[in-house]
C-alpha positions in Angstrom: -25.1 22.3 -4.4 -26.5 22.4 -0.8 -24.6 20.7 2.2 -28.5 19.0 2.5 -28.6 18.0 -1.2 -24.6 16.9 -0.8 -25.8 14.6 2.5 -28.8 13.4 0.1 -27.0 12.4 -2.9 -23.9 10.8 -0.3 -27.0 8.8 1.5 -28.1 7.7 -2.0 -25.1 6.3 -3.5 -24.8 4.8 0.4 -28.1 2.8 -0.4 -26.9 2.1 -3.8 -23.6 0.2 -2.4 -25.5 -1.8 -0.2 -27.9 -3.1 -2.9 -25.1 -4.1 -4.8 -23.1 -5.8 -2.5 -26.2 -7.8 -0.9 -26.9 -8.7 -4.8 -23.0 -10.1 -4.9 -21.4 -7.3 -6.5 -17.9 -5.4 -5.7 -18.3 -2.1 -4.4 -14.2 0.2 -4.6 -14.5 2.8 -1.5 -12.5 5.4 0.8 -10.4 4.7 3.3 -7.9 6.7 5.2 -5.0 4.7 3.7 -6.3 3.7 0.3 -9.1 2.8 -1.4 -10.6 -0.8 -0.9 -12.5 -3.1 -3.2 -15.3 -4.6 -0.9 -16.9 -7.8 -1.0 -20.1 -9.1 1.4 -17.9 -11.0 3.9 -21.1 -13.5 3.8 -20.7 -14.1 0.1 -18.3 -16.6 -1.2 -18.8 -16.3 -4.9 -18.6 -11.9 -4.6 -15.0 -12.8 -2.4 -13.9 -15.0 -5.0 -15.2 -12.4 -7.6 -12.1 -10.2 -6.0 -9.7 -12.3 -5.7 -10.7 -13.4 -9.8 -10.4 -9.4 -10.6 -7.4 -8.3 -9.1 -5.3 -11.3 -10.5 -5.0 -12.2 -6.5 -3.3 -15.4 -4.9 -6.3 -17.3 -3.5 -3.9 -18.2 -0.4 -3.1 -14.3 0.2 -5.8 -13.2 2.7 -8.0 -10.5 3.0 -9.0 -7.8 5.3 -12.3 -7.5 7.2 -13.5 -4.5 8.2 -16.4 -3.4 9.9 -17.7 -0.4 12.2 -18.1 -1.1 15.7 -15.1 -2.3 18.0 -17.3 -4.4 20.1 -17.9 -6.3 17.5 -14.2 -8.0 17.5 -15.0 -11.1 19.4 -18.0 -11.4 16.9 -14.9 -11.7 14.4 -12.3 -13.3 16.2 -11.7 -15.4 19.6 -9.0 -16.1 22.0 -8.6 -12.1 21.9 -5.6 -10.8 24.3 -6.2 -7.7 26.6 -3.3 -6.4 25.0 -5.6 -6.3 21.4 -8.6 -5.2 22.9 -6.0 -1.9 23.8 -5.0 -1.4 20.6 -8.4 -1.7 19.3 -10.5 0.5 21.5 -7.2 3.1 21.3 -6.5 3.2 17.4 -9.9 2.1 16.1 -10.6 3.6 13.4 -7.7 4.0 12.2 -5.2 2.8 10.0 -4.4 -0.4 12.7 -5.4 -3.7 11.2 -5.0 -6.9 13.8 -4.4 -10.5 13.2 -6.6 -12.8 15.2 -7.5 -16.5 15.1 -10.6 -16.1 13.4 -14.1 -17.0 14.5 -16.5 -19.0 12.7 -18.2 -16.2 11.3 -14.9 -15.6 9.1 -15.0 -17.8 5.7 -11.9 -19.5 5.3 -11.8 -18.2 1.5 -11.4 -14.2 3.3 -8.4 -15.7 5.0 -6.4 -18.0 2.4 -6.9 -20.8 4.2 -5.3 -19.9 7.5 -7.2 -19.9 10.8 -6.2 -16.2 11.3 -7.9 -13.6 10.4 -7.2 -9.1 10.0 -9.8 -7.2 11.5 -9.3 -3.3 11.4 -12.3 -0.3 11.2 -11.4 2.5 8.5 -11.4 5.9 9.8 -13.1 7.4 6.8 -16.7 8.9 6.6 -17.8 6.8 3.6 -16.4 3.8 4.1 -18.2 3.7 7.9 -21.3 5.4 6.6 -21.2 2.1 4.0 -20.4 -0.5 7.1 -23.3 0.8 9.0 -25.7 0.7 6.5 -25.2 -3.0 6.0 -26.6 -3.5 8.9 -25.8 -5.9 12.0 -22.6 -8.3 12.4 -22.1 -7.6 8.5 -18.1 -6.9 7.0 -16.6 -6.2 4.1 -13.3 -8.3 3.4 -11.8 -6.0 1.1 -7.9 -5.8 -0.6 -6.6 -2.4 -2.2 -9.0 -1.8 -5.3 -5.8 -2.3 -7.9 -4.2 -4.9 -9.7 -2.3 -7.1 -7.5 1.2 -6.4 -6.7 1.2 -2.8 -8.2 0.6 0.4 -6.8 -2.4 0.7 -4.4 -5.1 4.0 -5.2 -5.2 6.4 -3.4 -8.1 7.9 -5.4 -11.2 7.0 -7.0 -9.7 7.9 -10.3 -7.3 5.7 -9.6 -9.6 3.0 -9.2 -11.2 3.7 -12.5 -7.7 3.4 -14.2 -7.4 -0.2 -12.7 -10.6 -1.8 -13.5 -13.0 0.3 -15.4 -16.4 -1.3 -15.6 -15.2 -4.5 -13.6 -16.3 -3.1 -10.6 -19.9 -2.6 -10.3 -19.8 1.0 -8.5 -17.2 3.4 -7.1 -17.4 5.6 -4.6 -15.6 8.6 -5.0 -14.3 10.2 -1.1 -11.7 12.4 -2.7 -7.8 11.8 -1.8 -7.0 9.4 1.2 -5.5 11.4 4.1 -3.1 9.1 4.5 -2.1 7.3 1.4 -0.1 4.3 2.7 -1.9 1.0 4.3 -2.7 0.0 7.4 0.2 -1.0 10.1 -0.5 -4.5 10.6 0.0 -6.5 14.2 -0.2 -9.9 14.8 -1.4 -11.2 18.2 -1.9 -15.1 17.2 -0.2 -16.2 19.5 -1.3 -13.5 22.2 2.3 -11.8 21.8 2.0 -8.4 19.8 4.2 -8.9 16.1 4.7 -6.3 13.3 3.7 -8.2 10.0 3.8 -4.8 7.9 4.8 -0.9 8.9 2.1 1.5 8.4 -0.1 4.5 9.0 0.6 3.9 12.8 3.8 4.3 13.8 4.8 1.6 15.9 6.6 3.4 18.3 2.7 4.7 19.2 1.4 1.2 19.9 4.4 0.1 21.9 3.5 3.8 24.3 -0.1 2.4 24.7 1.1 -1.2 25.6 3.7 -0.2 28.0 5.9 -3.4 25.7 8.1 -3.8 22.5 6.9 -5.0 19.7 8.6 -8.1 17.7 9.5 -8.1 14.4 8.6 -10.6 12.3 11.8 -10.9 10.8 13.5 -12.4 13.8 10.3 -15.2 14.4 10.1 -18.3 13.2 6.8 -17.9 11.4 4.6 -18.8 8.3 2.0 -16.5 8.7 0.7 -14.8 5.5 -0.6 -11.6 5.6 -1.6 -9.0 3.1 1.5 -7.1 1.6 4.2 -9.4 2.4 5.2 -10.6 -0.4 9.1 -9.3 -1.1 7.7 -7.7 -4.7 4.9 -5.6 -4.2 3.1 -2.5 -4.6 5.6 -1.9 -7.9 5.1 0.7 -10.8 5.4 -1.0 -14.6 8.3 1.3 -14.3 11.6 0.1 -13.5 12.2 1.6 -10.0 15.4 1.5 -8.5 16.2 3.1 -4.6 19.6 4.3 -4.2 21.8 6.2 -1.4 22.3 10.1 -1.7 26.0 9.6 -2.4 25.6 7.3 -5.2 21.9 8.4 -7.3 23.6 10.5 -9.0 26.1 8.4 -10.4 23.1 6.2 -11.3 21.4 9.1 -13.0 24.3 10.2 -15.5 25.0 6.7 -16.1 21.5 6.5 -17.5 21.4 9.8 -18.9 24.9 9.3 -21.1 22.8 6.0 -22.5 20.4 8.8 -23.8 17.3 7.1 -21.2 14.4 9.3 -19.9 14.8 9.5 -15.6 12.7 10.2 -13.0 14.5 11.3 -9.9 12.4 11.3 -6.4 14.3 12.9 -3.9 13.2 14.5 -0.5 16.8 16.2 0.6 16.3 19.2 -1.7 17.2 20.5 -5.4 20.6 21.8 -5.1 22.0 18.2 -4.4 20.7 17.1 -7.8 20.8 20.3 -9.8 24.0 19.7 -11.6 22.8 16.2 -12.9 18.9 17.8 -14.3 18.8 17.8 -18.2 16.5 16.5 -20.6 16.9 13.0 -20.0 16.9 13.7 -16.2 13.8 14.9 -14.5 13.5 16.1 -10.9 10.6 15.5 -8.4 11.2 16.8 -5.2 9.1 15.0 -1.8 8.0 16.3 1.2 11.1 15.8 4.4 8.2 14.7 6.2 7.2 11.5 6.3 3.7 11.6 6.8 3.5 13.9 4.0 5.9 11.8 1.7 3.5 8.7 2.3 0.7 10.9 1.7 2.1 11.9 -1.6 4.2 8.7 -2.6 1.5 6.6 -4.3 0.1 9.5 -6.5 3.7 10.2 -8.0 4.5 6.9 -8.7 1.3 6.4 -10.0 1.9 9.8 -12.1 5.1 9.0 -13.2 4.5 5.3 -14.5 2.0 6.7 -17.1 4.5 9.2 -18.3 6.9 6.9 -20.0 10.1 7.2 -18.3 12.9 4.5 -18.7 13.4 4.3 -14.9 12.3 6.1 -12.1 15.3 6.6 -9.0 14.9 6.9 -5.8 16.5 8.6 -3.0 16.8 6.4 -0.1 14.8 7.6 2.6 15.9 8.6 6.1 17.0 5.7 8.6 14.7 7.3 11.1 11.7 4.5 12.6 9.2 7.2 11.6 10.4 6.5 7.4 9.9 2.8 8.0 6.3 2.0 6.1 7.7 4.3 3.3 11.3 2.7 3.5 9.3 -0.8 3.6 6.8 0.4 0.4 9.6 1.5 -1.9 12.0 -1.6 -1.2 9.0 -3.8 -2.2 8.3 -1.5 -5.5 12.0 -2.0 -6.4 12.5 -5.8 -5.7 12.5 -7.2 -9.3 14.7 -3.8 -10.9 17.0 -3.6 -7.8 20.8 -3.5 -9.1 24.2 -2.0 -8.0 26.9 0.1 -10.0 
């Protein structure tokens, strides 16, 4: 196939997605972190549609996203300078920001609150998609999975979740960075980390010359999306444990006869004393953008491969591991034990 007749058919399946979700359909597409599953922000009964597929808490908001950075203040109000920074730095990007919300901004996208998160995907398809809807349109859009298990960070991914339930995916090959977006709160103007992501926040704070809080030491109800304690969790049991002590974990399993998986990222000849039938080695990058590229595909791979349990190595301590160290304490909450 020509790169012309490639552009064509893209451009047609473009126009497709746009009838759909005008008509109130669900449209799954590509994102940098994952794949979304995309709602007309301007249509109550397609948002509801979403929260109705994916098993969702009606109170646990959405994400807007759109194309155009100018177009925040159509999306939010009482915007700080120090957002607007972020936004015209980071945008697109894997950067979603919390905002009191504007009245453009249904109530139902937001679970109620008067807050909303605004980010702009830096994928092709997915901006291609938010152009053509044409002007001050959005798509509030969760991770195009079941809720509370692992996101997809491909379109067949997508198609194992939901099959025929949603009206038409598009299909942008592997997302480049494979964990969500890093999520900042500025409701009340001072810049707060409600979720670790694809930004490190170590980056925002060099851009705003401040630190940034940590929701853990506020005195907050704020909901925002991935915050519950259990989420983005295998059907596996999935237990994280310290280098000194997974291996303990791992014969104790294997002398009750039980099929492991072992994710590790400190190398084989650690573990290659305790690898046998029952135990089963998968080695991750040492890098973490490369183990959050990957991490979502192997659990995802391993789940369907029907394995008791599935350990893993605790990652590093380092502030660069902590969306992958925040992912995988999340996907262990309900199986999380001690010896």
């Amino acid at each position: 196939m020509s790169n012309r007749e490639s552009l064509l058919s893209l451009n047609d399946k473009i126009t497709a997605a746009v009838t759909l979700l005008k008509a109130g359909k669900n449209v799954a597409f590509p994102t940098e972190t994952v794949y979304g599953l995309g709602a007309d922000i301007t249509n109550v009964s397609a948002i509801n549609q979403i929260f109705e597929i994916k098993g969702r808490p009606v109170d646990h908001p959405l994400i807007v996203h759109f194309a155009e950075v100018h177009l925040l203040d159509y999306w939010a109000i009482d915007i700080p300078d120090s957002a607007w920074l972020l936004a015209e730095h980071f945008w697109p990007g894997p950067l979603t920001l919390i905002l009191p919300r504007s009245s453009h901004v249904p109530l139902n996208v937001t679970g109620g609150q008067n807050t909303v998160g605004l980010r702009i995907p830096d994928h092709p398809i997915a901006l291609a998609l938010l152009k053509a809807l044409g002007e001050n349109k959005a798509l509030a859009a969760p991770s195009a999975n079941r809720f509370g298990r692992i996101s997809p960070t491909s379109a067949n991914h997508v198609y194992e979740e939901f099959g025929s339930e949603v009206s038409m995916i598009l299909d942008g090959g592997p997302c480049r960075v494979g964990l969500e977006s890093t999520i900042i709160s500025f409701y009340h103007s001072e810049a707060v980390l409600l979720r670790p992501g694809g930004i490190p926040v170590e980056s925002l704070e060099e851009i705003l010359k401040q630190k940034i809080k940590l929701k853990e030491n506020l005195n907050t109800s704020l909901r925002a999306p991935g915050g519950l304690s259990s989420h983005y969790a295998p059907m596996t049991s999935l237990e994280v444990w310290p280098t000194e002590y997974i291996q303990q974990r791992a014969q104790q399993l294997n002398k009750s006869g039980l099929r492991t998986a072992l994710i590790a990222w400190s190398g084989s000849d650690y573990f290659s004393q305790i690898i046998n039938e029952n135990t089963h080695l998968f080695l991750m990058p040492a890098d973490p953008i490369e183990y959050g590229h990957q991490l979502y595909a192997t659990l995802r791979e391993l789940d369907q491969d029907n394995f008791f349990c599935i350990l893993v190595e605790t990652p590093p301590t380092d502030p660069a591991w902590l969306a992958i160290s925040d992912r995988l304490q999340r996907a262990s909450y309900k199986t999380s034990i001690h010896l």
